[in-house]
C-alpha positions in Angstrom: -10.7 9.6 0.6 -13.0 6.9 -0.5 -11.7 3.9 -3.0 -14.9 2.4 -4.3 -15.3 -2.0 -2.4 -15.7 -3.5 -5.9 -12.6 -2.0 -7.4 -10.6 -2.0 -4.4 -11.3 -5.7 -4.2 -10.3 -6.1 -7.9 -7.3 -4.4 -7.9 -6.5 -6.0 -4.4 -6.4 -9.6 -5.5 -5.1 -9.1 -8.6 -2.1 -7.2 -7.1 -1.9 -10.0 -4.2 -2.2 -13.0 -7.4 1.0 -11.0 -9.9 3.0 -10.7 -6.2 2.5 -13.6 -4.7 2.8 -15.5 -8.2 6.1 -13.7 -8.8 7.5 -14.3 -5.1 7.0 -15.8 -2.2 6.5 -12.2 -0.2 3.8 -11.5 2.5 2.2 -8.0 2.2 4.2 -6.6 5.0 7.5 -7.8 3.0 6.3 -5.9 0.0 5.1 -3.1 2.0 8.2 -2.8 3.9 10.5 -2.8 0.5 8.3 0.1 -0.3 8.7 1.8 2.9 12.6 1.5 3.0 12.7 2.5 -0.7 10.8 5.9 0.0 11.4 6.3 3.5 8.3 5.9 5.2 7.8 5.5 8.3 6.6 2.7 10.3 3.0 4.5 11.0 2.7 5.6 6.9 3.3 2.0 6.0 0.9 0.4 8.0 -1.5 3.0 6.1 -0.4 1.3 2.8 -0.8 -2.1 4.9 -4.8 -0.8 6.0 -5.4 -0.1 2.1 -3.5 -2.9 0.7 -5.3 -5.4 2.7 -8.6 -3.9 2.2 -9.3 -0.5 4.4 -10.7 2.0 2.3 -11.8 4.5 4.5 -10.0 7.0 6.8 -12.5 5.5 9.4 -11.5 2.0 8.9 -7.8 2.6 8.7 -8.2 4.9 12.0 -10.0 2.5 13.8 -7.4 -0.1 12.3 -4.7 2.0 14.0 -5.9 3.4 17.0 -6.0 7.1 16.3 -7.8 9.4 14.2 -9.3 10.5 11.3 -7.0 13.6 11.1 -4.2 11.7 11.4 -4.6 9.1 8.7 -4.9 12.4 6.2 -1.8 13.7 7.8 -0.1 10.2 6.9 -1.7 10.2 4.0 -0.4 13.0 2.8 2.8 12.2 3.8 2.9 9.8 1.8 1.9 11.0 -1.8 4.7 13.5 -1.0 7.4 11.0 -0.2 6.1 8.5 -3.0 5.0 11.2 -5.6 1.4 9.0 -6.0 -1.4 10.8 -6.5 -4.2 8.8 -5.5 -5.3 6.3 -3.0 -5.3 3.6 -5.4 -2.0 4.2 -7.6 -0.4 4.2 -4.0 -1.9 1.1 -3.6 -0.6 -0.3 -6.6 2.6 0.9 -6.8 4.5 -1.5 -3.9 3.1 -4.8 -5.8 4.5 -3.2 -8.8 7.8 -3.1 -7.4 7.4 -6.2 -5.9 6.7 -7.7 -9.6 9.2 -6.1 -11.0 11.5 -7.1 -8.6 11.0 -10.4 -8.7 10.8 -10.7 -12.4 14.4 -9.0 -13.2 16.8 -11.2 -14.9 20.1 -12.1 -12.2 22.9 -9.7 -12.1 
């Protein structure tokens, strides 16, 4: 798995602008709405934490994390089962997009 730098940096600071625009949340917070929401565990959100703050390679995020390769593809695929994404970079969009929409519902 291999996000392109240009795009990833696009989509990563216009995600981080619309979330942090919308609320006042770190990336862990929006992460970790994400993670509760779809039951992930602690080790397959800090994946989501290594892409959504710029790792786009199963080496970086490894290194990142302190094991290997294997493993990130293990987590990774973990993941797009438990989330239903697809890709690296609709799972990377999708906690800012709850984190938008979140923030932006009217009060109960």
């Amino acid at each position: 798995m291999v996000l392109q730098k240009p795009l990833t940096s696009r989509v990563v600071e216009r995600l981080l602008t619309l979330a942090l625009n919308h609320a006042s949340n770190p990336i862990e917070t929006v992460v970790d709405r994400f993670r509760r929401m779809h039951s992930l565990s602690p080790r397959q959100a800090a994946v989501v934490v290594s892409l959504a703050t710029g790792r786009t390679t199963r080496t970086e995020i490894a290194d990142a994390m302190g094991c290997s390769e294997k493993t990130v593809d293990a987590h990774l695929q973990a993941i797009f089962n438990k989330t239903g994404q697809r890709s690296a970079t609709a799972l990377l969009v999708a906690p800012f997009q709850l984190a938008c929409h979140h923030q932006l519902r009217p009060p109960e």
